[in-house]
KEKE-3310 file (N, C-alpha, C; in steps of 0.2 Angstrom, whole numbers, plus 5000, padded with zeros to 4 digits):
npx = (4827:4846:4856:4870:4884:4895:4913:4928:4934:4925:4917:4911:4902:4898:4888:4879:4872:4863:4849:4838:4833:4816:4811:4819:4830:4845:4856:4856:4865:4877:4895:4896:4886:4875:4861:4847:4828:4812:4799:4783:4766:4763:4766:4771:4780:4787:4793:4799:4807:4817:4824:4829:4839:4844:4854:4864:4880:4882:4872:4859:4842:4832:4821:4804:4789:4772:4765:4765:4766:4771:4780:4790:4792:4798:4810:4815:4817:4828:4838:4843:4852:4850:4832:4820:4806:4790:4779:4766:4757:4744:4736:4745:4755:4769:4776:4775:4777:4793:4797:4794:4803:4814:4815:4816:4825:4838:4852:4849:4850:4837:4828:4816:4805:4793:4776:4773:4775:4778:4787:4786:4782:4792:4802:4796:4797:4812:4812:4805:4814:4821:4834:4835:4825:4819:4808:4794:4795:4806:4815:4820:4830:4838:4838:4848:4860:4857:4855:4869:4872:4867:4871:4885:4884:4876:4865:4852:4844:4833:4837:4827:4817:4825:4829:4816:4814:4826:4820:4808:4810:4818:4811:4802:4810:4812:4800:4796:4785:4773:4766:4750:4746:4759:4755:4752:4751:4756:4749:4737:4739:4738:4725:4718:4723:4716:4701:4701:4701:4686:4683:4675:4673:4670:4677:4688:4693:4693:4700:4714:4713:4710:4698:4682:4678:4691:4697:4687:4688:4704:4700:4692:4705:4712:4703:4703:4716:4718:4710:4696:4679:4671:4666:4663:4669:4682:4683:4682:4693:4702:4701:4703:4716:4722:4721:4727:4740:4740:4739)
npy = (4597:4596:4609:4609:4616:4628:4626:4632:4632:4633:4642:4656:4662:4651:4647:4658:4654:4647:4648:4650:4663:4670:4676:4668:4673:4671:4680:4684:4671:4679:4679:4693:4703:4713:4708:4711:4713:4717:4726:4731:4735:4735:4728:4731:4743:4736:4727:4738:4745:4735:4731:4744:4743:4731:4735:4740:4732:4726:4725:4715:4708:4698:4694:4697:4708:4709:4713:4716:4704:4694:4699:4698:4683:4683:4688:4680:4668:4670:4680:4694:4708:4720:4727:4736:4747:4750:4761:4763:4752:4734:4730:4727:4744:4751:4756:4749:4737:4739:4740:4725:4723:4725:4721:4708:4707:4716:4723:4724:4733:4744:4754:4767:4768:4778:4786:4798:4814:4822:4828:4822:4809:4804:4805:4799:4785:4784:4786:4773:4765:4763:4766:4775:4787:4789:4800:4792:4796:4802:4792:4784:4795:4793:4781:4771:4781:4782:4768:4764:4774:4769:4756:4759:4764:4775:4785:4791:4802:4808:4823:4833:4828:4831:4843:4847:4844:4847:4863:4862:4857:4866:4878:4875:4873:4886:4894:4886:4880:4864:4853:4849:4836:4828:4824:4812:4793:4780:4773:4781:4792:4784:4780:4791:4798:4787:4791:4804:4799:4798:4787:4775:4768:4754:4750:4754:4747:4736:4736:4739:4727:4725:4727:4734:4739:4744:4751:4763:4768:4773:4782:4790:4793:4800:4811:4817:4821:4827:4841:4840:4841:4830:4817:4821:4831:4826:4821:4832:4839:4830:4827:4840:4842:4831:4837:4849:4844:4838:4848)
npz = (5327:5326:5323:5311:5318:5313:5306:5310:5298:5288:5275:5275:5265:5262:5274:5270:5259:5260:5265:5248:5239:5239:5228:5217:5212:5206:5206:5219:5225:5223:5231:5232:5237:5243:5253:5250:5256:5250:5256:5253:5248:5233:5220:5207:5210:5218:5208:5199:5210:5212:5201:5199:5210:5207:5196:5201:5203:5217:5225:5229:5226:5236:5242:5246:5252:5254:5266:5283:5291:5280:5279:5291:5290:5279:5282:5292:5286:5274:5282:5279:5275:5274:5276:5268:5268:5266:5273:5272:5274:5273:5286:5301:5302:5293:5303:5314:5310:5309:5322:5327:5320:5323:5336:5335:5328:5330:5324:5313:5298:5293:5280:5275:5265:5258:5255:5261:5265:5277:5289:5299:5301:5294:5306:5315:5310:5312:5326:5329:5325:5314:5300:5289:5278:5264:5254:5242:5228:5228:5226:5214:5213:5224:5231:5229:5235:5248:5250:5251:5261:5274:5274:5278:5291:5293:5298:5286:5277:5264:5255:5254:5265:5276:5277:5279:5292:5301:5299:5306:5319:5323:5324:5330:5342:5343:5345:5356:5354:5351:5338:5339:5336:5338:5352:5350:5350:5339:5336:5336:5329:5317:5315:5316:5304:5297:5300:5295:5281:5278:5285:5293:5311:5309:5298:5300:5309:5302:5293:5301:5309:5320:5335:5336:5347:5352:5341:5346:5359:5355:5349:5358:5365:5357:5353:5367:5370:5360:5364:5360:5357:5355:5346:5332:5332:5332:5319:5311:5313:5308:5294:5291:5295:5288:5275:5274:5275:5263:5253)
capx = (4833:4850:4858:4877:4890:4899:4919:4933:4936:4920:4918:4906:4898:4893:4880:4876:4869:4860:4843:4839:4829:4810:4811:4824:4835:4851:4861:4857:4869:4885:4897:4898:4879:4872:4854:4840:4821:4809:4791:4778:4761:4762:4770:4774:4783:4792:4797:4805:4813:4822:4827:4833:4845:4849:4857:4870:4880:4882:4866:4853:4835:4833:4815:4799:4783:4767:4761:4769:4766:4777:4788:4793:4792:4807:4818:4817:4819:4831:4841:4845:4857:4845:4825:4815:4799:4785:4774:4756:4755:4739:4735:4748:4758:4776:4780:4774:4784:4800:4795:4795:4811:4821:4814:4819:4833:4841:4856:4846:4845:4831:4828:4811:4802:4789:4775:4773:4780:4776:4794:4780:4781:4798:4805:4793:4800:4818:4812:4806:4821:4825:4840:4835:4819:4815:4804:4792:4793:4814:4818:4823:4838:4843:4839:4856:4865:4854:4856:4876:4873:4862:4875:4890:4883:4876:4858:4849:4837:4834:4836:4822:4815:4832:4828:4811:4815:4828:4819:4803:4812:4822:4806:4797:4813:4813:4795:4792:4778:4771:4761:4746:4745:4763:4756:4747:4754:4758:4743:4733:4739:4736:4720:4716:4722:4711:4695:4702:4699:4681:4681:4671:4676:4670:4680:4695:4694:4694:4708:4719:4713:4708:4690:4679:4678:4697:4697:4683:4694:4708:4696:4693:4710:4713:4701:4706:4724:4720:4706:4692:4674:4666:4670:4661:4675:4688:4684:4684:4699:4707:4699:4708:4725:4724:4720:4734:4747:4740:4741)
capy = (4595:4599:4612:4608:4620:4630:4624:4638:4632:4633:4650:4663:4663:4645:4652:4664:4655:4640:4648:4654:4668:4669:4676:4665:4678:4669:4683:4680:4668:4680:4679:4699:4707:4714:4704:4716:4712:4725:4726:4734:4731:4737:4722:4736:4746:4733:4728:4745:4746:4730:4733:4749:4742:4726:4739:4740:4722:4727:4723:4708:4709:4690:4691:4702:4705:4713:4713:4714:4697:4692:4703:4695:4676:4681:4689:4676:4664:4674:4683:4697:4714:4725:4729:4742:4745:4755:4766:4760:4744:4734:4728:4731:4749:4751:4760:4743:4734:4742:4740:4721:4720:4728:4718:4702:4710:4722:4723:4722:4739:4746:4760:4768:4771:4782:4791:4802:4820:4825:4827:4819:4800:4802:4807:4791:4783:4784:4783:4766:4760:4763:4770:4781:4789:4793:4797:4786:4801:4803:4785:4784:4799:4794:4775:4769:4783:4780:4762:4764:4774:4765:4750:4761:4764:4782:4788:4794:4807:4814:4832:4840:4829:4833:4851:4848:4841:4853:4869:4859:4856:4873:4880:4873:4875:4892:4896:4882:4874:4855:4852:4845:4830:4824:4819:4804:4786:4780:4771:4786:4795:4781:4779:4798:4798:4785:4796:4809:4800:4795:4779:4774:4764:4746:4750:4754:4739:4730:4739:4737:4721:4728:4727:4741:4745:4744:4759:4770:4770:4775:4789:4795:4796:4805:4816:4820:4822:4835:4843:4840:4838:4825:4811:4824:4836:4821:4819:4841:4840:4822:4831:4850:4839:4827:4840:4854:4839:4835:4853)
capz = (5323:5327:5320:5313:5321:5307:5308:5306:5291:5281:5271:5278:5259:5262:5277:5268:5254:5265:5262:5245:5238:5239:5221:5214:5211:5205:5209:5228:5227:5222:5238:5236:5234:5249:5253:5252:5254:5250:5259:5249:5246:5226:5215:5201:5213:5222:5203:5199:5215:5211:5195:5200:5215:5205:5192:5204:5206:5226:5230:5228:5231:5238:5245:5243:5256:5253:5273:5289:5293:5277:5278:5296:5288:5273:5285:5298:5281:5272:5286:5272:5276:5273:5274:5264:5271:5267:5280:5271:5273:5276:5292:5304:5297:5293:5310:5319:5307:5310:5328:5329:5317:5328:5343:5334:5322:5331:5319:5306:5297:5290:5277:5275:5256:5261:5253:5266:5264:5281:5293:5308:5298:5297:5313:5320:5309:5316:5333:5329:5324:5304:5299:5285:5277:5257:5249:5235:5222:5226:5226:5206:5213:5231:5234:5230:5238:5255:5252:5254:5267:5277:5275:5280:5296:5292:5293:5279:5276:5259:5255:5256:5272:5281:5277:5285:5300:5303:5299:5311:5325:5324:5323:5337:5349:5346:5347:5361:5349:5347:5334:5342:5334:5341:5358:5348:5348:5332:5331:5337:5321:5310:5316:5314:5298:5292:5300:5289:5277:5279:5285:5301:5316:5311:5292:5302:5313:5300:5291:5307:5312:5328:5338:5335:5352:5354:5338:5348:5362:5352:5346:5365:5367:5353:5359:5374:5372:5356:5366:5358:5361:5352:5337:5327:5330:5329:5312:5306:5314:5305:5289:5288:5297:5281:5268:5275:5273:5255:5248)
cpx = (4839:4854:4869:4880:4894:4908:4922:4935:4931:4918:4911:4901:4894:4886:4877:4870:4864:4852:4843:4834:4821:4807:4814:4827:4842:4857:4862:4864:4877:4886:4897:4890:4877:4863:4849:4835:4818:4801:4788:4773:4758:4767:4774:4782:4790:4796:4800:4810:4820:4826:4830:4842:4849:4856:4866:4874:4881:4878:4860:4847:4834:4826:4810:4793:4777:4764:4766:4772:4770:4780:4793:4795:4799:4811:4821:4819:4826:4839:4846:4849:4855:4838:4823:4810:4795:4781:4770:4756:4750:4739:4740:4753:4765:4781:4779:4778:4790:4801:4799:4802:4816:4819:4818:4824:4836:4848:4855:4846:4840:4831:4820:4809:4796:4785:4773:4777:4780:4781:4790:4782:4790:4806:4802:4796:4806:4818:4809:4809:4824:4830:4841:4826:4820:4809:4801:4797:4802:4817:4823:4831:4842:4843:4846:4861:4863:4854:4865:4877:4871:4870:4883:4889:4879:4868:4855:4842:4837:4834:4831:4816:4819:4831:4822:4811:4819:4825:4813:4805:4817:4818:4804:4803:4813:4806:4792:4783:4779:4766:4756:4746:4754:4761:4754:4752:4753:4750:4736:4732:4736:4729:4714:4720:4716:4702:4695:4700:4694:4677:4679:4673:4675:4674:4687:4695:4695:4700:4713:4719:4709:4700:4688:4678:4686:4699:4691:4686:4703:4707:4697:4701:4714:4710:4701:4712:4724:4714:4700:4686:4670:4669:4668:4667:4681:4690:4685:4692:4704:4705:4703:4715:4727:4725:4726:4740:4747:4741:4749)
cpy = (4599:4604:4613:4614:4621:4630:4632:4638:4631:4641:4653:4662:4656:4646:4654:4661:4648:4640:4653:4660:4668:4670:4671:4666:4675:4674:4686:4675:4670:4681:4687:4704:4705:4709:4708:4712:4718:4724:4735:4734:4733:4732:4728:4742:4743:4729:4731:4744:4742:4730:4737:4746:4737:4729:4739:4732:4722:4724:4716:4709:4703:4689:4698:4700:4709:4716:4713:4708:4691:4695:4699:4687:4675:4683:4683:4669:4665:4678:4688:4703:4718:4725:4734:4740:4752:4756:4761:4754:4744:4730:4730:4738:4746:4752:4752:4739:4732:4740:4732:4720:4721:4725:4711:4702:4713:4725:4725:4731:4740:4754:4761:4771:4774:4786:4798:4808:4824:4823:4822:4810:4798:4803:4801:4786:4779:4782:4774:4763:4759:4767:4774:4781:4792:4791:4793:4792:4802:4797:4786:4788:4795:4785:4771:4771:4783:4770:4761:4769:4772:4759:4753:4762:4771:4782:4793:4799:4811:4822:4835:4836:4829:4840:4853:4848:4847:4860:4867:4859:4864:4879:4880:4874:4881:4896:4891:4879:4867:4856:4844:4836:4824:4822:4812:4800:4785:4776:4774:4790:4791:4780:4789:4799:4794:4788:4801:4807:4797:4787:4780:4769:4758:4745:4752:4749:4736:4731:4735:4731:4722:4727:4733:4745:4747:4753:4765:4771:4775:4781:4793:4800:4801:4811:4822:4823:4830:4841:4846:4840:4832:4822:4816:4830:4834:4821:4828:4839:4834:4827:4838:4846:4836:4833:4846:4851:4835:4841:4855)
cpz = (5325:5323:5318:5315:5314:5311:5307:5300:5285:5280:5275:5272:5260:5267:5273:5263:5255:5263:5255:5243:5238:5231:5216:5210:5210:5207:5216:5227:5226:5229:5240:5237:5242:5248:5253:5252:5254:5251:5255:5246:5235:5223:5210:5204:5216:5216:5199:5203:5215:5205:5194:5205:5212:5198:5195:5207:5214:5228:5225:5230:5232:5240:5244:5249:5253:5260:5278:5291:5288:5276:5284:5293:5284:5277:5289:5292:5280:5275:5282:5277:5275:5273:5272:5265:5270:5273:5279:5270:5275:5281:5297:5299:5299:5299:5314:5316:5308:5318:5332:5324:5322:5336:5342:5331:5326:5330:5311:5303:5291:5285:5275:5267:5260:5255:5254:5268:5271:5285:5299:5306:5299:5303:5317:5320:5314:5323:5333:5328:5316:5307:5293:5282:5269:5254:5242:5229:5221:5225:5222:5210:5220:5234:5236:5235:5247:5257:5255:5259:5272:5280:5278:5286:5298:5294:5290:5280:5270:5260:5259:5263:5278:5280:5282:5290:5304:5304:5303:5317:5327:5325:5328:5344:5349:5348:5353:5357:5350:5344:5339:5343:5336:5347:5357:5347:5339:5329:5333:5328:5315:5308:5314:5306:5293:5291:5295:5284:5272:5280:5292:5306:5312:5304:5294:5307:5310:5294:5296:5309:5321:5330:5337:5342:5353:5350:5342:5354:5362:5351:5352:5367:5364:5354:5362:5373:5366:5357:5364:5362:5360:5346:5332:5326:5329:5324:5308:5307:5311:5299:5286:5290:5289:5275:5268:5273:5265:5249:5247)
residu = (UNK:UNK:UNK:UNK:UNK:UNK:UNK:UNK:UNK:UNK:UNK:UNK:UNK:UNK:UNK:UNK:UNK:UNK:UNK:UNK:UNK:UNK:UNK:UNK:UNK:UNK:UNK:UNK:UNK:UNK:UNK:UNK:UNK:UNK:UNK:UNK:UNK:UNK:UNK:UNK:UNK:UNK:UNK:UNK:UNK:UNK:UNK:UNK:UNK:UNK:UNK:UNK:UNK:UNK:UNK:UNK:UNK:UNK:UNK:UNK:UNK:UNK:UNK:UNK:UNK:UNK:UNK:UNK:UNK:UNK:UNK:UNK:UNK:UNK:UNK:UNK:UNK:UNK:UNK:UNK:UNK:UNK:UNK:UNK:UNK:UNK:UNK:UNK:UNK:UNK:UNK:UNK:UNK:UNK:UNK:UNK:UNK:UNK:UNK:UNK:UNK:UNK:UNK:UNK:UNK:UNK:UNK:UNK:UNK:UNK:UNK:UNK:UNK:UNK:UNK:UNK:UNK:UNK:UNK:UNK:UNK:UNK:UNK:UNK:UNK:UNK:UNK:UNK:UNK:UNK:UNK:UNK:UNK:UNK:UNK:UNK:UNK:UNK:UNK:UNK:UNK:UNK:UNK:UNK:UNK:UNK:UNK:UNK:UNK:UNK:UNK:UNK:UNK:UNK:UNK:UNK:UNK:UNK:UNK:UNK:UNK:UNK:UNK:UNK:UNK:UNK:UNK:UNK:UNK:UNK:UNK:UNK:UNK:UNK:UNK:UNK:UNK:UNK:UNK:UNK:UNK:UNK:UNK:UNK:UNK:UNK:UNK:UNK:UNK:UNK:UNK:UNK:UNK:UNK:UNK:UNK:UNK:UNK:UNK:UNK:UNK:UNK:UNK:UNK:UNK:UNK:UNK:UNK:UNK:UNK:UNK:UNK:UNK:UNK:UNK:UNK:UNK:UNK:UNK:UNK:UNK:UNK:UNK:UNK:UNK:UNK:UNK:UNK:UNK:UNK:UNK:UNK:UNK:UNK:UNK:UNK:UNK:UNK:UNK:UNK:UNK:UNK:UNK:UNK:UNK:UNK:UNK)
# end
């Protein structure tokens, strides 16, 4: 089908409001309300969140996902002015998410909800392509003020993991440190987290989606790169990793 050609003389808001909400958010269709979606696999969460944002008449939450694979389908619906996207998704993660948005979006920006207090997620984060990182537990205080920054062209890092990252990186330049578990690809670490936390190869393949042999591969290389001996030491060591970033 042909797609008609917008005239010089048809409003921008008429575009705008062409596809409408997946929720049927009626205040999607004010011409001034930024479009947000918000990807989250917790209904209850992603029903605060929204109630929080629509608080403010700025913003509209127009679409909702639970997965990666819907989260992709309402932007390319919806074609919203912002995404919120959680880390822990199931099947592909957040960081792969962000990945392909910004391969097909790259305009688009992104803001990260995170439960993940560890500066490592969100410094990946940003290298995949978000433009801000809060945490779950801060949202309630800084969403807003991350959400108007994000839209301003700013990026965002709450307080206290803009304090991390700082005092991490300030840290490792002046003592020439890497934390081991930096040389791991992103779905090295995700994969080593989930041995942390006692799941076995063919229950993280089916997590990931992935082939069981494609995760013991992933194992090796894990490995090797953090110079281990054995999967038996893969997992000590995914196990005191997990447990020192939960204390």
């Amino acid at each position: 089908m042909t797609r008609r050609a917008t005239t010089p003389a048809e409003p921008a808001t008429a575009r705008k409001n062409v596809v409408r909400s997946t929720n049927e958010n009626p205040k999607c269709d004010a011409p001034d309300a930024k479009r947000i979606v918000i990807v989250d696999d917790h209904p209850l969460f992603r029903k605060g969140l929204q109630e929080l944002i629509q608080a403010d008449d700025s913003f509209a939450v127009c679409g909702e996902a639970g997965n990666a694979a819907e989260a992709m389908d309402v932007i390319r619906k919806l074609s919203p002015e912002l995404a919120i996207v959680d880390l822990s998704l199931p099947g592909a993660n957040g960081i792969e998410l962000i990945k392909n948005i910004r391969a097909e979006f790259p305009k688009l920006p992104i803001l990260v909800l995170s439960m993940h207090d560890e500066s490592l997620y969100a410094v990946r984060a940003l290298r995949a392509g978000a433009d801000g990182y809060v945490m779950k537990h801060e949202a309630m205080a800084n969403v807003i003020q991350a959400i108007r920054e994000v839209f301003n062209g700013r990026p965002y890092l709450s307080p206290a993991m803009a304090a991390q990252v700082i005092t991490k990186f300030a840290h490792h330049q002046a003592e020439g440190e890497t934390d081991a578990v930096e040389r791991l690809s992103d779905r090295e670490l995700e994969i080593l987290e989930l041995i942390g936390k006692g799941h076995e190869v063919r229950q993280i393949a089916k997590l990931l989606h992935l082939s069981p042999k494609t995760v013991e591969t992933h194992r090796a290389h894990i490995k090797d790169k953090l110079d281990l001996k054995n999967s038996r030491e893969v997992a000590r060591f995914a196990l005191q990793w997990l447990s020192a970033r939960e204390t």
